[in-house]
N, C-alpha and C positions, 0 to 999 in steps of 0.2 A: 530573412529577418528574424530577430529574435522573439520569441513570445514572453510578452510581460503578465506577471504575476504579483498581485498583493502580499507585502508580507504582513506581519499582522504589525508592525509600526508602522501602517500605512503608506507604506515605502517602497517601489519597486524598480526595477532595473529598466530605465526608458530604451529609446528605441534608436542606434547611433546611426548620422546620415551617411558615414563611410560605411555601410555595411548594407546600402542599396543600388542603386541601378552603376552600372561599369564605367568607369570612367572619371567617378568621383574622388574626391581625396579623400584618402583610407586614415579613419580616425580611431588608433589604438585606445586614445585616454581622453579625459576631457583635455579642448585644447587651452593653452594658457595664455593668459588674458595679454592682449597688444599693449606699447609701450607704454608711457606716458609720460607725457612733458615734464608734467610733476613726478622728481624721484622721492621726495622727503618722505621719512614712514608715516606722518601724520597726513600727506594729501593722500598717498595710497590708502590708507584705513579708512579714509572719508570717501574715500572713490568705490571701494569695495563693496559688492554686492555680498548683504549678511555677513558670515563665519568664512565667507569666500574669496577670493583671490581677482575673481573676475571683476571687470570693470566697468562701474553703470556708465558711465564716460561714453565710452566702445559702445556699450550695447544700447545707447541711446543715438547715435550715431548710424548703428547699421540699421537700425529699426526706420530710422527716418530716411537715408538711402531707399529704403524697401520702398517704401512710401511715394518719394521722387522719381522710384526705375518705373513704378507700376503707370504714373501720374503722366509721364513721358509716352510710356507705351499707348495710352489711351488715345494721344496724336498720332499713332500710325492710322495704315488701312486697317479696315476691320477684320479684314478674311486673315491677316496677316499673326503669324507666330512669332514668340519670342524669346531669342534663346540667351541664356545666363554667361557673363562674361565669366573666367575662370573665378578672378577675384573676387565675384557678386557671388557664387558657387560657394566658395570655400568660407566667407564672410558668413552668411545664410548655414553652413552647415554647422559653424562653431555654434551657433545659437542653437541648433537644433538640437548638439551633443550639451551643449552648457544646459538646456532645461533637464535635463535627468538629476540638474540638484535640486534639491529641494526648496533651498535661498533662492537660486535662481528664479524655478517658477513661482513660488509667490511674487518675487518681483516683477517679473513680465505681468503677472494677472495684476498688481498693482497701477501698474504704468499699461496698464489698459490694449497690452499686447493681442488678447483675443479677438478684440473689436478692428485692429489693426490688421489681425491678420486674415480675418473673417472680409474685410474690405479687399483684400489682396486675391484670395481665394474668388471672390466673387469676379473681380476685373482681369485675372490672369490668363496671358496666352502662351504660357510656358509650363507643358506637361508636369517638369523638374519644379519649378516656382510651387507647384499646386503641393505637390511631393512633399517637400520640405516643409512649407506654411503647414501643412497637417498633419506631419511629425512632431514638429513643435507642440504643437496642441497636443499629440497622443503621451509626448514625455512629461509635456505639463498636467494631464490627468490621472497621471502615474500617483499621484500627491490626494489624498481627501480632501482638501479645504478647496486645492482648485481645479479640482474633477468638479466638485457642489456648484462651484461659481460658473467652469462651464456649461454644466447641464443646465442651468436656468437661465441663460441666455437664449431665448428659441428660434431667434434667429441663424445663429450659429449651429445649431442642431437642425434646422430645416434643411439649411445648405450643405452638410454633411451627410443628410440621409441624399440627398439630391446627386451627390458625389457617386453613389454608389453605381452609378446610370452613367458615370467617366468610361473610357475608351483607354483610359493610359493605365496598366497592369500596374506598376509603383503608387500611382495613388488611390487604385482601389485597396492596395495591402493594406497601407499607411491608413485608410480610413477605417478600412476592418479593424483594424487594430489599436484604434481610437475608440470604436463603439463597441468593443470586448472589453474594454480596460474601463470604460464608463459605467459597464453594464454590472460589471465587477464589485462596484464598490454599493452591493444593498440599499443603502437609504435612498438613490439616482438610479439604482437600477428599475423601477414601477414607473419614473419618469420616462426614461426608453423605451420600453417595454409598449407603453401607452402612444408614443407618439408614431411606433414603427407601425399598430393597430391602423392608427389615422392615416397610415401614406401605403395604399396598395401598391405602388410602383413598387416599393422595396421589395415585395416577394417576384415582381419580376425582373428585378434589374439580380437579383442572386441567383434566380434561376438563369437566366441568360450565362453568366459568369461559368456556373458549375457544369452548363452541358457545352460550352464553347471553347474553355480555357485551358491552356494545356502548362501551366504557371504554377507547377508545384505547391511553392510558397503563398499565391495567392489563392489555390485550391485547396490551401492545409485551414486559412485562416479564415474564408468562407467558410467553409466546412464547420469551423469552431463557431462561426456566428451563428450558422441556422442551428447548431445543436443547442446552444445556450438558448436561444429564441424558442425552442420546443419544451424544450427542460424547463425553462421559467413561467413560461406563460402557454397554456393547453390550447388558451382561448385562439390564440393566432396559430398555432399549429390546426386547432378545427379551420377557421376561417381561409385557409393558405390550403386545403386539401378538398374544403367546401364542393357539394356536387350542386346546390342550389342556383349555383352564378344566371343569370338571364340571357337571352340570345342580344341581347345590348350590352351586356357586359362586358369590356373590352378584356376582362379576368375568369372568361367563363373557362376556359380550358387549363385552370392554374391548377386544378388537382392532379392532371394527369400531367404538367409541367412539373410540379415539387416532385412527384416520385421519377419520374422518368430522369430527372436533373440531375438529383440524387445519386443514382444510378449511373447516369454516365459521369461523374467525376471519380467515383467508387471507383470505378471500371481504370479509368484514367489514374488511379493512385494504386491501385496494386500491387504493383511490381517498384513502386516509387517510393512509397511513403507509408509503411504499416500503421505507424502513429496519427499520422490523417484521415486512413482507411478508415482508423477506429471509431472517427465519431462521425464517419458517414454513416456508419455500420448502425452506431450509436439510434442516428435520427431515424433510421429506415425504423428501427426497431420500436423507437416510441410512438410511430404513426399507427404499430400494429396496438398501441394501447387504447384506444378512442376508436369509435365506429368510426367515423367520418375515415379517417386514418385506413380502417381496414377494408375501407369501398372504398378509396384512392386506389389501392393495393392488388382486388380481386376485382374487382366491376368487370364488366363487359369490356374489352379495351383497354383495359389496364395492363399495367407490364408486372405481375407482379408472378408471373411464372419465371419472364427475364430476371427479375431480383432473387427467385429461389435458385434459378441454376447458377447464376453469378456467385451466388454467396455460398451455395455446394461446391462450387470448384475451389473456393477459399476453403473450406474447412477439410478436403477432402486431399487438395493438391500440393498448398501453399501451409497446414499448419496439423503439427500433432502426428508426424510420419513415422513408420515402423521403424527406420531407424535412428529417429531420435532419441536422445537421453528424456526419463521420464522428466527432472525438472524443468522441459521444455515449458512444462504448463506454465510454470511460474511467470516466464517469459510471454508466453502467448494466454495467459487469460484475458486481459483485456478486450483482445481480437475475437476470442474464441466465445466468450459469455452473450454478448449479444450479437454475435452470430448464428448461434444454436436458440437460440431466444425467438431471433425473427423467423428462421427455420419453424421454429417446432407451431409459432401462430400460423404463420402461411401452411404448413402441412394441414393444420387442423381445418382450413377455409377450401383450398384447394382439391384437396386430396389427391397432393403426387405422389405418385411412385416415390419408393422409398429403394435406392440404390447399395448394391452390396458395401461400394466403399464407404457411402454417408453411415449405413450400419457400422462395420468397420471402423469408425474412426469414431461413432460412439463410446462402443466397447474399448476403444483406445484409450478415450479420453479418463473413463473409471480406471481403466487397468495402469494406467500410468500414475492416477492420484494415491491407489493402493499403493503402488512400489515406493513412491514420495512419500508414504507415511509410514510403511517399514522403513526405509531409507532411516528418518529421522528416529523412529522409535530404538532402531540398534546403535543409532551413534551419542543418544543422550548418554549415556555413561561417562561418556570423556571427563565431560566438567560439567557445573553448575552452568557455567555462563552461557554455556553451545545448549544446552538445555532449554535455557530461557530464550534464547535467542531464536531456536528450533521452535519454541511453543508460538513465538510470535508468528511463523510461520502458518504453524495447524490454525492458528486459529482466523490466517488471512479471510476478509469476509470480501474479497472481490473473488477467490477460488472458490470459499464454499459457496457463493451462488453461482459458478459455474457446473462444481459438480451437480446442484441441486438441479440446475437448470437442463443440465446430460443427465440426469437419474431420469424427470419429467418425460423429456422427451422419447427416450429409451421406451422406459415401459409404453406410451402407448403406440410408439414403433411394432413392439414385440404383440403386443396384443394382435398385430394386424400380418404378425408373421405366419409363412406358410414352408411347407418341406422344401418349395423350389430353393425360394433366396433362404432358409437356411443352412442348404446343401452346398450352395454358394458358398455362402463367409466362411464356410470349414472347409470347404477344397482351395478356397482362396488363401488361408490364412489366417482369416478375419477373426476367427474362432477357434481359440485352443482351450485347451484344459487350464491352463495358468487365467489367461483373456479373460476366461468366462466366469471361472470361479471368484474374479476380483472384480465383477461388472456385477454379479450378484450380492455378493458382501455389500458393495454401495446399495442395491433396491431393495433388498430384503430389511426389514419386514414391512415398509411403507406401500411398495408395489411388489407385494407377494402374488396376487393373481397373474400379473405379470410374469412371473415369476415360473408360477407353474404352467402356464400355456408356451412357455420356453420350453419347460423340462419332457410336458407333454410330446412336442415335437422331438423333443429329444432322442426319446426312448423308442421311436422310429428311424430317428438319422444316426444318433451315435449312443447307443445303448450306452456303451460302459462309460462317457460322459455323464451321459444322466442320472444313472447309481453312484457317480460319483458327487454330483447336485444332489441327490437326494440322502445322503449319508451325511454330507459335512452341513448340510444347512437343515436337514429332517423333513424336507418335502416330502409331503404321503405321494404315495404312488397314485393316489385317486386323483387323477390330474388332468385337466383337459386337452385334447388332443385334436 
């Protein structure tokens, strides 16, 4: 599915039905509007929806169809499903692709389509019906004026968080991605925000999803829910990590569900999906910003030793390898900034062992940013424009907090360093003369202590390294060791 985004005309690319569950008809463009009796240019221009082409005719027509399949279906058995004939399919998907106009949906929210479809949603026994009717909606929220109208309907919004507790993968997507795009637009995002507060279930109907799902797409856009939901609101990241819950609380065990959740969809996007990885990575990390968050993480029975080794096999296996090209950062900050983030919290609570390669790919991580800026510093000469263009680089502010975030960490790594492991990273590799001296360049002069309990060890493990630390950077020799 696609991820929608606001642009700033309030305008974003909805979400097309041909491009969900197999079997649908694959819809390249929007589709163009059915016949009409009337060919005259003046009945078509009356018939036209807005600046549009499409046909309020048609679309009054299938709307009320919808209306009659549902109304019909309610005379079946109850236990009984029901499945969409091709033409009811493909009718239902035009409208789904036609709301990505923007004429369109104001017109459906005009002609009181929400409340229509909000009625269909609630009576439907066809997984695909459910799918669609909440596509509609997610392409109609794409728009400011009828995201507002939707979000203050609350009935519509109860049954939408209620959805997320659905069993069919398509319409959990299709809802995620209604309440990402709702969430989106500021002025309705405190109304969301507030109502998700009021309904505990939603913190377990996403946990359920993220530790059981193995649905890429709908694990890429969970994933983007709970992050927005942490990112916006702290109060329901406390609440949702909570150790308080009572032994009647049917939510007492949600703290050690959100991290464990967490964790197993991580796990399950690794090798899948780096860009979804990222803001599981993301959440892990803002849990360690809040107590409640960081006794989710480290308590008694917590998993948050599973979350360190998980996330060291990511930064040590999966990103920043010896033989990649330095601008690799570029590509892997994202991944790599709150990774080293949640590391360097969980090192500070736990106190793990600190592994030659996690060292090792600290010093990478500087030594690669150093070559990245000789890199750029020798090739400004060409032109003014590669100059300009280069600075925009240096001055990227999602690298420099990752450097800042691997300086951090580093120094009180090194602080805690001793001759064994770093006798290791030098017979390993982890440590050369180029390595070191550009891991320094980044600490020096913020973690100079640092610094010198390096050079200290040094001048027991590799003497002439360390005279060579102590001549280009002027480390006194009085150093502790």
């Amino acid at each position: 599915m696609e991820n929608n985004e606001r642009s700033q005309e309030e305008e974003v690319d909805g979400d097309s039905c041909g491009s969900s569950t197999a079997g649908s008809p694959e819809m390249d463009r929007n589709p163009s509007p059915p016949p009409e009796e009337d060919d005259t240019e003046v009945g078509e221009e009356a018939d036209a929806i807005g600046e549009t082409v499409y046909s309020k005719h048609w679309l009054f027509s299938t709307l009320t169809r919808l209306i009659q399949m549902v109304t019909d279906q309610e005379g079946g058995p109850s236990d009984s499903s029901m499945e969409l004939t091709d033409d009811q399919e493909e009718d239902l998907c035009k409208v789904w692709d036609m709301a990505m106009d923007k004429d369109v949906a104001v017109f459906l929210q005009e002609f009181k389509a929400p409340d229509i479809l909000l009625g269909v949603i609630a009576k439907s026994r066809s997984p695909r019906l459910t799918e669609i009717c909440v596509g509609i909606l997610g392409n109609m929220a794409c728009f400011h004026d009828t995201c507002v109208s939707l979000s203050q309907n609350s009935d519509l919004c109860a049954v939408l968080l209620l959805l997320l507790g659905d069993n069919d993968p398509p319409t959990l997507l299709e809802t995620c991605r209604l309440l990402l795009t709702c969430m989106s637009h500021p002025d309705v995002a405190p109304l969301w925000l507030e109502r998700i507060r009021q309904q505990p279930a939603v913190c377990g109907s996403l946990c359920f999803i993220m530790s059981s799902s193995t649905n890429v797409d709908l694990l890429a856009k969970v994933g983007e829910l709970v992050d927005k939901l942490f990112d916006e609101d702290e109060e329901t990241m406390k609440s949702w990590v909570s150790t308080q819950a009572g032994d009647s609380d049917p939510n007492k065990d949600t703290q050690q569900d959100v991290v464990s959740s967490l964790l197993e969809a991580a796990t399950q996007l690794r090798s899948e999906s780096p860009e979804a990885l990222e803001v599981y990575l993301h959440s892990l990390q803002l849990l360690t910003t809040v107590e409640e968050g960081m006794q989710a993480l480290v308590s008694d029975g917590a998993c948050g030793c599973a979350v360190w080794t998980f996330v060291c096999k990511i930064v040590c296996e999966d990103l920043c390898q010896v033989d990649d090209p330095p601008l690799i950062l570029q590509e892997q900050k994202a991944l790599l900034a709150p990774a080293l983030a949640l590391l360097s919290s969980l090192h500070s609570s736990l106190q793990t062992d600190i592994s030659s390669e996690l060292l090792g790919s600290l010093i990478r991580i500087l030594h690669f940013n150093t070559e990245c800026l000789q890199s750029r510093t020798a090739g400004n000469s060409e032109s003014k424009d590669i100059h300009k263009e280069e600075e925009k680089h240096v001055e990227d502010e999602q690298l420099k907090v990752l450097v800042e975030t691997t300086a951090e960490f580093l120094s009180g790594v090194l602080m805690e360093l001793n001759k064994d492991l770093l006798s290791s990273i030098v017979k390993e590799g982890h440590l050369t003369e180029t390595s070191c001296v550009s891991a320094i360049a980044t600490l020096v002069p913020q973690h100079i202590t640092a610094v010198q309990h390096l050079v200290g060890l040094l001048s027991e493990v590799e003497p002439k390294l360390a005279d060579i630390i102590k001549k280009d950077f002027s480390i006194s020799s009085n150093v502790s060791s």
